[in-house]
N, C-alpha and C positions, 0 to 999 in steps of 0.2 A: 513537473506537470504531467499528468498522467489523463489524457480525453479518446472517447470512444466513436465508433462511428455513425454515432447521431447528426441527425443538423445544425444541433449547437456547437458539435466541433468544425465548422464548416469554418470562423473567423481563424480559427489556429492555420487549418491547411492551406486555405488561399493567403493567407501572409505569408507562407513556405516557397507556396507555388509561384515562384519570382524568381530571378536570374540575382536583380538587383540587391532584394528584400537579403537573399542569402548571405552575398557578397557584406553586405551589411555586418548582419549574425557574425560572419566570421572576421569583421574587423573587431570589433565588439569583444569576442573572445578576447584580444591581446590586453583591450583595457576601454574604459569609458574614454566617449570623444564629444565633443561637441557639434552643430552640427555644418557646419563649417571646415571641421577636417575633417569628417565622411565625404561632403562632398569632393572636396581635394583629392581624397583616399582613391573615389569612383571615377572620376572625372566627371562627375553631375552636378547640375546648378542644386542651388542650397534651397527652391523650391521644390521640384522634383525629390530632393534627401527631404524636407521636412513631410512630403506625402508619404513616402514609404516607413518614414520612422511612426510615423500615426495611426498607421493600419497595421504596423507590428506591435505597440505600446496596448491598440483597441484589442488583440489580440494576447495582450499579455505576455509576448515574449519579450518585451523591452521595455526597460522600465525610464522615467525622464525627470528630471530638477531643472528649476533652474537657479542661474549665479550670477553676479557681478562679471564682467567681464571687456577687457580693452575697450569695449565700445557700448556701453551697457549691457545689458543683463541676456545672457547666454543662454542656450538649452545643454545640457550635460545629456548624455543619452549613457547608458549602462545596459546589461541584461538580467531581463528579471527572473533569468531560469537558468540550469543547467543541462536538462534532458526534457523531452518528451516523451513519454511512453503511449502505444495505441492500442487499446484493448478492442478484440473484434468479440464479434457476440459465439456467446457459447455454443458447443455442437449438440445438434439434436441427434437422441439417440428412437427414431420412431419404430423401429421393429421390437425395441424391448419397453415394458412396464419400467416404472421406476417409484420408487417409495423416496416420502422426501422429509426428512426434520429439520427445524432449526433451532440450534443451541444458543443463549447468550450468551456472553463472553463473560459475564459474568458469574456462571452458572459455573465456574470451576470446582472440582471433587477435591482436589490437591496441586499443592503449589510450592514453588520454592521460589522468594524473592530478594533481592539486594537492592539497596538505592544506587544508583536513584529508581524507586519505586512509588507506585502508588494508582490509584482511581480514580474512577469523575464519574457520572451520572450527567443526563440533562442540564439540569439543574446549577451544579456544582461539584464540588471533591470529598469523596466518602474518604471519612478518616482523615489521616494525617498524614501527610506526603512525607514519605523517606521511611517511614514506621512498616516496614512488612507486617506487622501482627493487623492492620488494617486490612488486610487481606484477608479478614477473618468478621469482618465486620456484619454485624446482619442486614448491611443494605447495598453489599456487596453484588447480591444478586440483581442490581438496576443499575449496573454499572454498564456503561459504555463508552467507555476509554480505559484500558489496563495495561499499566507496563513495567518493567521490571529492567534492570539492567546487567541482570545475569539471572538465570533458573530455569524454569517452567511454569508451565500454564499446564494442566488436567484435567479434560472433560471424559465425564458418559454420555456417552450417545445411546439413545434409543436405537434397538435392534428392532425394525419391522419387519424382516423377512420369514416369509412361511415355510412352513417344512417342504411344500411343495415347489418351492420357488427354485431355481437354479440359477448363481448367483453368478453375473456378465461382470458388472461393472461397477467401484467404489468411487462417487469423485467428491472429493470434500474441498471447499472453497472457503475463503474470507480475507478481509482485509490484515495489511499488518505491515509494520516497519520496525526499524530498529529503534534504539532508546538510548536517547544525548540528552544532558538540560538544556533547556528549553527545547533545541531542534539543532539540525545539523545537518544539511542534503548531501551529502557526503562522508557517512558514517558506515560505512559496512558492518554486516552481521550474518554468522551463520548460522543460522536455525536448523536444528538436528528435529525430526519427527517420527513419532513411533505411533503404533496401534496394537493393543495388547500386548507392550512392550515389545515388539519386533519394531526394529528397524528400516523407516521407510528412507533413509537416506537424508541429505543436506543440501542446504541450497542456502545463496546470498542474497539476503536484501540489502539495497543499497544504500540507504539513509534514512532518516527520521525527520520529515519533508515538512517546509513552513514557507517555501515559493511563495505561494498563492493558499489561498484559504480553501478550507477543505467544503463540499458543496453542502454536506449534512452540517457541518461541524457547530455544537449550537453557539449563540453572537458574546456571550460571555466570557467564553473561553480567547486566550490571546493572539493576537495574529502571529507572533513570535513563537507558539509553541507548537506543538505538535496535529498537523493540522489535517493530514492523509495518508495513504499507503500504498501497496501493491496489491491487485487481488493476485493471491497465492490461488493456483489448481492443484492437487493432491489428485492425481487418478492410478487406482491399481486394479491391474484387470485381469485378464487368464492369464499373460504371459508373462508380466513385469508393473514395475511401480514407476510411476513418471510424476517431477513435478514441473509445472510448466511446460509440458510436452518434453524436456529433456528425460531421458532414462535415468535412475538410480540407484534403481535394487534390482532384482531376479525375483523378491519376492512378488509375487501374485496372490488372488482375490482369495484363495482356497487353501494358502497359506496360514489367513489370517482365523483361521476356525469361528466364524462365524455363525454359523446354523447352529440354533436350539440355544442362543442365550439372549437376556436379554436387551444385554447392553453390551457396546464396548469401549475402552478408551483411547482416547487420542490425547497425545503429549506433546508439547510445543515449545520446545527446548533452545536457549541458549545455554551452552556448555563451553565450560571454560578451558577443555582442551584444545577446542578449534581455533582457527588462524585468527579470525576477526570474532571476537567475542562484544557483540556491540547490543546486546541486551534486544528485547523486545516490545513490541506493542501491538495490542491487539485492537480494532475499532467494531465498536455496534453499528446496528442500521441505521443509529440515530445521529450518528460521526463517521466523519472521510469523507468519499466518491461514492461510495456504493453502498445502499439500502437493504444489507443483509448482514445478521451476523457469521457464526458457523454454520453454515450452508451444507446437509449432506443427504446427496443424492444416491440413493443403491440401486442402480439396474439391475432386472432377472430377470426369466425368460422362462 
């Protein structure tokens, strides 16, 4: 589960903000219990456990059934997550201009795919799932779900910078996860990234998430499959390249020859020399958490 610091993440955090509620979570870990041995577990009545398990369930961290049970019919209590993630809002950069496009995910120049691979649109699945040549498809370009489980992904980006501009800042954003059938929250992958073929370094995404349904994700698509991701930050600036705030190249913005063209590429690579080759996935504005596809911001000044 991945929520940001809006008001509607407010039910996740106060189910957190407990001594109890936690205590909880972390019996849970070892295995589902009923709720009869939570309370045993805590030393709390079994009505005080049924409040707290009901504002973690309303909360989405815990998920509930019920079963037959020695005395009739039981509540089972499990977890319906493995992680949280909090994404805080972006930093403004107000001293410098910024020029800003955004690419479909669709809108790839070149590709290398393996199954499991394939597409989705709105709608439904362009082409034929597992068929990389569908990757090639002319409705390709309204796609908003792609994923592959080993290659790349290749866009152009439009270059808006003027000759007068002098270039601060690259930060390129979007959704993305790895690539399992159906889904797998616990699928690592290392996504290797280039721009004009230079080398922006590597980073892991952790799985290919079906928790909970993804907030765009459209209602045809199944809850079993591939439902959200991570927003990746890509920023490379005067002195180095960072993804997600961690460092990973030396390369910088002036590296990447930039000025006087008019486009340039960005490559989103799983390679099969790395430790966790767990393939990828890209989502549009119209799927996942967030309402953007390739997001790319160029500061200058």
């Amino acid at each position: 589960m991945i929520i940001d610091t809006s008001i509607k993440s407010l039910p996740v955090l106060q189910a957190l903000a407990n001594e109890t509620r936690l205590k909880i979570v972390n019996q849970l870990a070892i295995g589902e219990m009923n709720i009869g041995e939570i309370a045993k577990a805590l030393a709390i009545s079994n009505a005080i456990t049924t409040r707290h398990v009901q504002q973690l369930e309303d909360a989405g961290i815990v998920k509930t059934r019920r079963c037959p049970g020695k005395f009739g019919l039981q509540k089972i209590v499990a977890l319906a997550i493995d992680q949280i993630g909090i994404e805080f809002p972006e930093k403004i950069f107000p001293e410098y201009r910024h020029y800003h496009a955004d690419v479909k995910v669709g809108h790839f120049t070149d590709y290398h795919a393996e199954p499991t691979c394939g597409l989705a649109s709105e709608e439904g699945h362009i082409g034929m799932a597992d068929q990389p040549r569908s990757f090639l498809d002319s409705q390709r370009v309204n796609a908003q779900l792609v994923w592959t489980g080993k290659g790349f992904l290749e866009y152009k980006i439009p270059n808006l910078v003027q000759t007068e501009d002098h270039l601060e800042l690259l930060d390129i954003s979007f959704e993305i996860a790895s690539e399992f059938p159906i889904s797998n929250n616990t699928w690592p992958s290392d996504i290797t990234y280039y721009i004009n073929g230079k080398k922006l370094g590597s980073d892991t995404v952790r799985g290919n998430y079906a928790d909970v349904r993804g907030r765009l994700t459209p209602t045809w698509w199944p809850d079993t499959c591939s439902q959200y991701g991570e927003l990746k930050h890509i920023r490379i600036n005067q002195y180095d390249t960072s993804i997600d705030g961690v460092p990973t190249s030396d390369l910088n913005i002036n590296d990447l020859a930039l000025k006087g063209t008019d486009y340039f590429t960005l490559r989103i690579a799983s390679e099969e020399n790395m430790e966790h080759v767990g393939g990828l996935t890209l989502f549009g504005d119209k799927w996942g958490n967030h309402e953007q596809s390739i997001k790319v911001l160029t500061y200058v000044s």
